[in-house]
C-alpha positions as CSV (number, residue, x, y, z in Angstrom):
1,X,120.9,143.8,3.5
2,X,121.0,141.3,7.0
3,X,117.9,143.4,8.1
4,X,116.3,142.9,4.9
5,X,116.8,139.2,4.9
6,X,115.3,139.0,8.8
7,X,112.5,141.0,8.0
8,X,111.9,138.7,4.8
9,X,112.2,135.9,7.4
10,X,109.9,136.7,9.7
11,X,107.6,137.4,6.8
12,X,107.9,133.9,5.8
13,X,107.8,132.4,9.2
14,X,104.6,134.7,10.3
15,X,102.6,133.2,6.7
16,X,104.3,129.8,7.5
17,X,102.4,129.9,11.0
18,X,99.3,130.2,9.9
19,X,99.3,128.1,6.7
20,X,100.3,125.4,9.7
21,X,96.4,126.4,11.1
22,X,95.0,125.9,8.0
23,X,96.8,122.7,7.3
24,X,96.3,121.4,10.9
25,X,92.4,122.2,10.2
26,X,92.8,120.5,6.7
27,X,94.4,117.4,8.4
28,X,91.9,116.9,11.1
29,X,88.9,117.7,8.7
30,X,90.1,114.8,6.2
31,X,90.4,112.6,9.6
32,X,87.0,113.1,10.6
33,X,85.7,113.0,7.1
34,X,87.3,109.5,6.6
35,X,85.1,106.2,6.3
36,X,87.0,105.2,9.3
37,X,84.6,107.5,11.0
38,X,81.4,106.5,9.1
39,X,79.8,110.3,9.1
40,X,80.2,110.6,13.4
41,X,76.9,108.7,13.5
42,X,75.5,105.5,15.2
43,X,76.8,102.9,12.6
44,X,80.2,101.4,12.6
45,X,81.2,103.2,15.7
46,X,81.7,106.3,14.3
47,X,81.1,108.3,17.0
48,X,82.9,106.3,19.2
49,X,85.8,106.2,17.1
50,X,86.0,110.4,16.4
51,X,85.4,111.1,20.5
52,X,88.9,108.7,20.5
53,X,90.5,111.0,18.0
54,X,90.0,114.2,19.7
55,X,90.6,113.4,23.0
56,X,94.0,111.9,21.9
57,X,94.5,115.5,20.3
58,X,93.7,117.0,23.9
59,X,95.8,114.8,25.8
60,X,98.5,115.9,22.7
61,X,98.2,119.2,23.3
62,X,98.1,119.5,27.1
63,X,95.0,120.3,27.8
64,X,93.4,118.9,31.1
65,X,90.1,117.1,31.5
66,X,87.0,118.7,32.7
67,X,86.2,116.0,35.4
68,X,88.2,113.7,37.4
69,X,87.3,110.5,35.3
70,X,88.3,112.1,32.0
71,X,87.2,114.1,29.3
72,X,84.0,112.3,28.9
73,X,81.4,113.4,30.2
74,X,78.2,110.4,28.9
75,X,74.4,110.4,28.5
76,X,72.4,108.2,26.2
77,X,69.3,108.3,24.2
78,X,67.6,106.4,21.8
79,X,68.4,107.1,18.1
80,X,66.9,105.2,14.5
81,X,68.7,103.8,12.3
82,X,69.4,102.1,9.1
83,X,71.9,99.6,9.5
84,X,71.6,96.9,6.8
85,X,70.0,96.8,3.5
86,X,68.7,100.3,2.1
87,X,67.5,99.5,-1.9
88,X,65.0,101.4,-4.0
89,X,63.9,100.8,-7.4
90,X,61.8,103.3,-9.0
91,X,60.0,102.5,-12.4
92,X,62.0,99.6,-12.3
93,X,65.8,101.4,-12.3
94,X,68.3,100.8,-9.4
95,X,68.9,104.1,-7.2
96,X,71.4,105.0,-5.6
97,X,71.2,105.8,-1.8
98,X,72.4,109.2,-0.8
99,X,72.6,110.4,-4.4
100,X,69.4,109.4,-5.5
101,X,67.3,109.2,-3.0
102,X,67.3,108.8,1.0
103,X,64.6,107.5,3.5
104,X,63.4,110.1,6.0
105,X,65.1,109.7,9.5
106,X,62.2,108.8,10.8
107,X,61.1,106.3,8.4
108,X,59.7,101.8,9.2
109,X,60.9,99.2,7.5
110,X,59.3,98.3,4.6
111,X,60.1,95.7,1.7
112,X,58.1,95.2,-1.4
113,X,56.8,96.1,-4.7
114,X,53.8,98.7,-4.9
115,X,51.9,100.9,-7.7
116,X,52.1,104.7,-6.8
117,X,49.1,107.2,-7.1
118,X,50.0,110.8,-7.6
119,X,48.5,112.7,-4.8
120,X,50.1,116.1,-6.1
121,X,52.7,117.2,-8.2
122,X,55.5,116.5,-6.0
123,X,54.3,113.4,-3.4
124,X,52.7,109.8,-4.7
125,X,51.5,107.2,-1.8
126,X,51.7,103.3,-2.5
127,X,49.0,101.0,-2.8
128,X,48.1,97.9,-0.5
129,X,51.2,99.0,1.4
130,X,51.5,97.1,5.0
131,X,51.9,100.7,6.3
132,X,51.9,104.2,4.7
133,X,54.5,104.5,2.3
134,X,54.8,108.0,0.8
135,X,57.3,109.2,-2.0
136,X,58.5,112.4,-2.4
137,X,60.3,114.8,-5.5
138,X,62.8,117.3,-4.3
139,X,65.1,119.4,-5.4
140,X,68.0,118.5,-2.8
141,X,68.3,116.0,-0.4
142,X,68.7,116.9,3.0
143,X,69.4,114.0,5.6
144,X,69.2,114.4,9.4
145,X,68.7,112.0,12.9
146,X,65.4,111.0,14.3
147,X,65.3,109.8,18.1
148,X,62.2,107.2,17.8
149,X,60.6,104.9,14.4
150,X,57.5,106.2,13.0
151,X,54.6,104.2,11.7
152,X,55.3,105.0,8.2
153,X,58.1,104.7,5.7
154,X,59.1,108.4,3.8
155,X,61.0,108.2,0.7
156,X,62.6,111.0,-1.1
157,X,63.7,111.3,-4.6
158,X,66.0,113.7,-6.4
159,X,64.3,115.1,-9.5
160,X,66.5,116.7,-11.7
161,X,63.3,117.2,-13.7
162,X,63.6,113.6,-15.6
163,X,60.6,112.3,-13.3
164,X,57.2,113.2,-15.0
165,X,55.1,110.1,-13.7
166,X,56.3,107.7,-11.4
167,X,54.1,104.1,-11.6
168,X,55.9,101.6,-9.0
169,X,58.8,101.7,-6.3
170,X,60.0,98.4,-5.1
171,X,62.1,98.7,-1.9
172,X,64.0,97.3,0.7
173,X,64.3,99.7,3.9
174,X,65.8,98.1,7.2
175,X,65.5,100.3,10.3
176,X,66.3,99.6,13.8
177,X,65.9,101.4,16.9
178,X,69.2,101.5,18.9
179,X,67.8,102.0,22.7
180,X,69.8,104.2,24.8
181,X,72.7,104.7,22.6
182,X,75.6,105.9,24.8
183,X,77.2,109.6,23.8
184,X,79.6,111.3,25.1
185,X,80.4,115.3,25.6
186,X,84.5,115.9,25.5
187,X,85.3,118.6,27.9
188,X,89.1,120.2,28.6
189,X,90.1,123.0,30.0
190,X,92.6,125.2,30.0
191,X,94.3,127.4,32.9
192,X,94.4,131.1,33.2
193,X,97.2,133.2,34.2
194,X,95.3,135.6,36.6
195,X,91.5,134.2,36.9
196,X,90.3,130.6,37.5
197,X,87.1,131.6,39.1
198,X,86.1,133.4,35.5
199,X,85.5,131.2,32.1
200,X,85.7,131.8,28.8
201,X,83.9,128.5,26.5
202,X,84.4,127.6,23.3
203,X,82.1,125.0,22.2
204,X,81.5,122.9,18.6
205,X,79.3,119.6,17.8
206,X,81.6,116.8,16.8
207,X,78.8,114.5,15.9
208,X,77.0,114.3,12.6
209,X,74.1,112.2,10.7
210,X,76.6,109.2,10.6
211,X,75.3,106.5,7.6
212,X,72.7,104.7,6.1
213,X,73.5,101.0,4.9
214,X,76.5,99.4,4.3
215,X,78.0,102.1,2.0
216,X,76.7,105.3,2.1
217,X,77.8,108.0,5.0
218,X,77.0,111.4,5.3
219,X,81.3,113.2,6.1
220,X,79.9,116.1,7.8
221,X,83.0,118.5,6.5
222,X,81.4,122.0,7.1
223,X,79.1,120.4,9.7
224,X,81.1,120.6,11.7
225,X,84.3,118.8,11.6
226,X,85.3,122.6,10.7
227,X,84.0,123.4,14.2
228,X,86.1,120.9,15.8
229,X,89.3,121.8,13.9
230,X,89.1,125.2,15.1
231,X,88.1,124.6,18.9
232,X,91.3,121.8,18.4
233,X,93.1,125.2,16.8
234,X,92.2,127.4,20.1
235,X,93.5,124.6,22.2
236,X,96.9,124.3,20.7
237,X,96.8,127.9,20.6
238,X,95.8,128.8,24.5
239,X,98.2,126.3,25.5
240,X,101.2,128.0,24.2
241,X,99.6,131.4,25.1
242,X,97.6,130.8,28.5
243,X,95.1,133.6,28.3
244,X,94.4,135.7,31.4
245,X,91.0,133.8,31.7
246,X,90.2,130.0,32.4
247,X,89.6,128.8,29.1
248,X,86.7,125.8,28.8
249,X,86.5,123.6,25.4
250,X,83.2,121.5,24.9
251,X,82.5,119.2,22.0
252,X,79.0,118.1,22.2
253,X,77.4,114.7,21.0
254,X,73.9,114.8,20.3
255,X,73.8,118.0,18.4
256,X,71.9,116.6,15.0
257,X,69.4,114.8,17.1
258,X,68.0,117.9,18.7
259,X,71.0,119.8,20.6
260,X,70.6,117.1,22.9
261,X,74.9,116.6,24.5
262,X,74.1,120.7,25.1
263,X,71.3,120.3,27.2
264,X,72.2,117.9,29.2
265,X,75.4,119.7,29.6
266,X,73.6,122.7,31.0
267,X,70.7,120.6,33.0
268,X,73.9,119.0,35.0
269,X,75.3,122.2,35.7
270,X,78.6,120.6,34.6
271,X,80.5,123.9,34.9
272,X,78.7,127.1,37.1
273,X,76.9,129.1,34.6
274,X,77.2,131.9,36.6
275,X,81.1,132.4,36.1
276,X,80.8,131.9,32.3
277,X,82.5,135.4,31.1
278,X,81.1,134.1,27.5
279,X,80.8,131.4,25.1
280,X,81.4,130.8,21.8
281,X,79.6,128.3,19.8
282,X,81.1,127.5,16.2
283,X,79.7,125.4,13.8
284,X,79.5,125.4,9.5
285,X,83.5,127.3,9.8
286,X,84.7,125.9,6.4
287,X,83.8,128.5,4.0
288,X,83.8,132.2,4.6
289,X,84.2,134.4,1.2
290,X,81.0,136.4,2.7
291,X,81.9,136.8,6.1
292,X,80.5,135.3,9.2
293,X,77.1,135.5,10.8
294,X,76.9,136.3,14.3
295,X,73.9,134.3,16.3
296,X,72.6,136.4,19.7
297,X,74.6,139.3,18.5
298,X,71.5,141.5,18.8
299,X,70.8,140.3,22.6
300,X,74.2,141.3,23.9
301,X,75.4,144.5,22.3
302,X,78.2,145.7,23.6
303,X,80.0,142.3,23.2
304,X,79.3,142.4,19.5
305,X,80.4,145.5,19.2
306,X,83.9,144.7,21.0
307,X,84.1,141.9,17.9
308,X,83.2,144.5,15.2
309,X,86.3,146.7,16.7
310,X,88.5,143.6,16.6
311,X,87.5,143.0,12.6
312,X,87.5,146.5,11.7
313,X,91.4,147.5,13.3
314,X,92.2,144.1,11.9
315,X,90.5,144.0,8.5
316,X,90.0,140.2,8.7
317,X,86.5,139.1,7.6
318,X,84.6,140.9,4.6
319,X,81.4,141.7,6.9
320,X,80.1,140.6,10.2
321,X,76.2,140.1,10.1
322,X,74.0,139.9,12.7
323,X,71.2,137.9,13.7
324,X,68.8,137.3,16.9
325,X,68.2,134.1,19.3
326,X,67.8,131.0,17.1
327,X,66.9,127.7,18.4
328,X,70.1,126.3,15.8
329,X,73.1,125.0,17.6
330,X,74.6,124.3,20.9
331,X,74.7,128.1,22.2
332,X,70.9,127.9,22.8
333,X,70.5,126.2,26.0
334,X,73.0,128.4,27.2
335,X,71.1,131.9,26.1
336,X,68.2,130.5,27.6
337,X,70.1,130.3,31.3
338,X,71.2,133.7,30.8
339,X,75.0,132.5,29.3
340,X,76.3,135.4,27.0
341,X,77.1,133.9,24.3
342,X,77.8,133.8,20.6
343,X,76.9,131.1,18.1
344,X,79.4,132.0,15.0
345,X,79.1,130.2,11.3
346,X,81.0,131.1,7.8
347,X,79.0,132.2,4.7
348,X,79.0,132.1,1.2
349,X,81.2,129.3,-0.7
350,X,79.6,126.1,-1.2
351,X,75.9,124.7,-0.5
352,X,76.5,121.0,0.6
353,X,74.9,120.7,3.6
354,X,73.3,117.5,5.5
355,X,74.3,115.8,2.3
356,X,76.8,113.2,0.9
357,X,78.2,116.2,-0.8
358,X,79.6,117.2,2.4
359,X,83.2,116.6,1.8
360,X,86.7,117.8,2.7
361,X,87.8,118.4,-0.7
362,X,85.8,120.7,-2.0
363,X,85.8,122.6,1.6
364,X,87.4,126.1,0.5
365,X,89.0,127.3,4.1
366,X,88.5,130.5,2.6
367,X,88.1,132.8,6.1
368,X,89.8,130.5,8.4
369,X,93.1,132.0,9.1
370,X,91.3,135.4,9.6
371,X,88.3,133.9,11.8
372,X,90.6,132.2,14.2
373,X,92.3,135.6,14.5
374,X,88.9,137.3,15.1
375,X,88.3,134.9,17.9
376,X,91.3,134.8,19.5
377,X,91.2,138.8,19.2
378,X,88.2,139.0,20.6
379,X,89.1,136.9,23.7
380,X,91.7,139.5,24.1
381,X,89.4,142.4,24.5
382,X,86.9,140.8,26.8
């Protein structure tokens, strides 16, 4: 009967374990997702505020910083904004930024009343506009960071079909230029307990599309405070289980703007690339009832095969797919020096992506347990 109850126990205790992942990712995912953090973005200090949060995890968990200053490691570029009044009317009814409509990243400033001309059957241009004004019907709306101002302002609509003629917009668009906005990379490491001269990375974008207005924010739950959570996951993890390898942990800024924190990570040869082992880029981690797609897994072989043994003895994701080089997250400037590495999302689950939508409540967690048991499997067998 006693060994009944102990087995029973350590039944409970194992499950209790790793519902404490889960709940550490759900906790940290709601942090991020907060207004305090205004979308990880350029308005309100966001991003400022989110590199604070995780580096006070780091310095919770143990883990010691990359460079002698800190865990910062800072580079700046120039990013457009939209910081102040953001109105549309459309045949003379209020919208509503972010649900409604949104102005491409890109986009002027631009205030006034115009008449539209249908140019096709999705896109109408203003007349007698001070500059080009074009507006657009979709069928989702997909937000995302520009680094300069065009000479033009780019409106787009959601049309849930109840737009058949559109005959005047007045607006109010605000944009400003922030010049040399200063990011910063997060970098920790961890020790081995053999082999300090090898490195295993894990890597995941912190920053997201931030806000646009006074109100409006983009959470960036899937992309990628799920990322985050994990790498923060691995941390807590390799620091109660040092790892035969030393064990490097990058969050990178500048990721929605054009993987931009990555490359100049890699251009400043910040860590040799040479004695990278391998490196793991995850991003989109919060949903998972279709398995995981595995970026590069067709350029290095015998690595992906080593994480096909791990799921397959272990029975943890419904299917691995693969896919070749992509220019789509921070892994790439790595490949491109020769890095092996993987870049490792979720699939299936929900569709909110780049999108107000994009919110820690609806995020599913559905492979999470089971991919951070992948990963840290894999480690194992490289």
């Amino acid at each position: 009967m006693k060994k009944i109850v102990f087995i029973s126990f350590l039944i409970l205790n194992s499950s209790f374990l790793i519902s404490q992942d889960s709940l550490y990712a759900r906790l940290v995912i709601k942090k991020l997702t907060s207004k305090e953090f205004y979308g990880r973005g350029y308005l309100n200090n966001g991003l400022d505020e989110a590199a604070k949060f995780i580096s006070a995890e780091l310095k919770r968990f143990k883990a010691e910083p990359l460079f002698t200053t800190g865990y910062f490691q800072w580079f700046d570029f120039d990013v457009n904004t939209f910081p102040n009044k953001i109105n549309v009317k459309l045949n003379g009814k209020l919208l509503k930024p972010g649900i409604d409509f949104i102005p491409t990243p890109e986009s002027s400033s631009i205030k006034g009343k115009y008449k539209l001309a249908k140019k096709d059957s999705v896109n109408y241009l203003a007349e007698n506009s001070p500059l080009p004004l074009v507006v657009s019907l979709k069928r989702k709306l997909t937000f995302s960071v520009a680094t300069n101002s065009a000479s033009y302002c780019a409106i787009e609509i959601l049309n849930m079909n109840q737009y058949k003629d559109l005959k005047t917009i007045d607006l109010n668009i605000e944009s400003k230029v922030l010049t040399k906005y200063i990011n910063k990379n997060i970098c920790a490491f961890t020790k081995g307990t053999e082999n300090n001269d090898t490195v295993i990375m894990f890597t995941a974008h912190y920053d997201h599309l931030g806000g646009i207005g006074k109100k409006t924010f983009f959470p960036g739950a899937n992309d990628n405070a799920s990322g985050v959570s994990m790498v923060l996951n691995l941390i807590k993890y390799y620091s109660q289980n040092p790892p035969k390898y030393k064990m490097v942990f990058v969050f990178f800024a500048g990721e929605e703007a054009g993987l931009i924190g990555s490359k100049y990570f890699v251009d400043n040869n910040t860590v040799d690339l040479t004695k990278i082992k391998f490196l793991i880029n995850l991003d989109l981690l919060g949903t998972g009832i279709d398995g995981i797609m595995v970026v590069n897994s067709t350029e290095f072989k015998p690595q992906f095969e080593k994480l096909k043994k791990v799921n397959d003895e272990q029975g943890l994701v419904k299917e691995i797919k693969q896919r070749g080089k992509a220019h789509n997250s921070d892994h790439y400037w790595f490949s491109e020096k020769g890095v092996p590495c993987f870049f490792i999302y979720t699939l299936g689950g929900i569709k909110a992506y780049h999108d107000v939508f994009d919110i820690e409540k609806t995020l599913p967690l559905t492979g999470y347990s089971n991919v951070f048991k992948l990963l840290t499997g894999f480690v194992k067998v490289l």
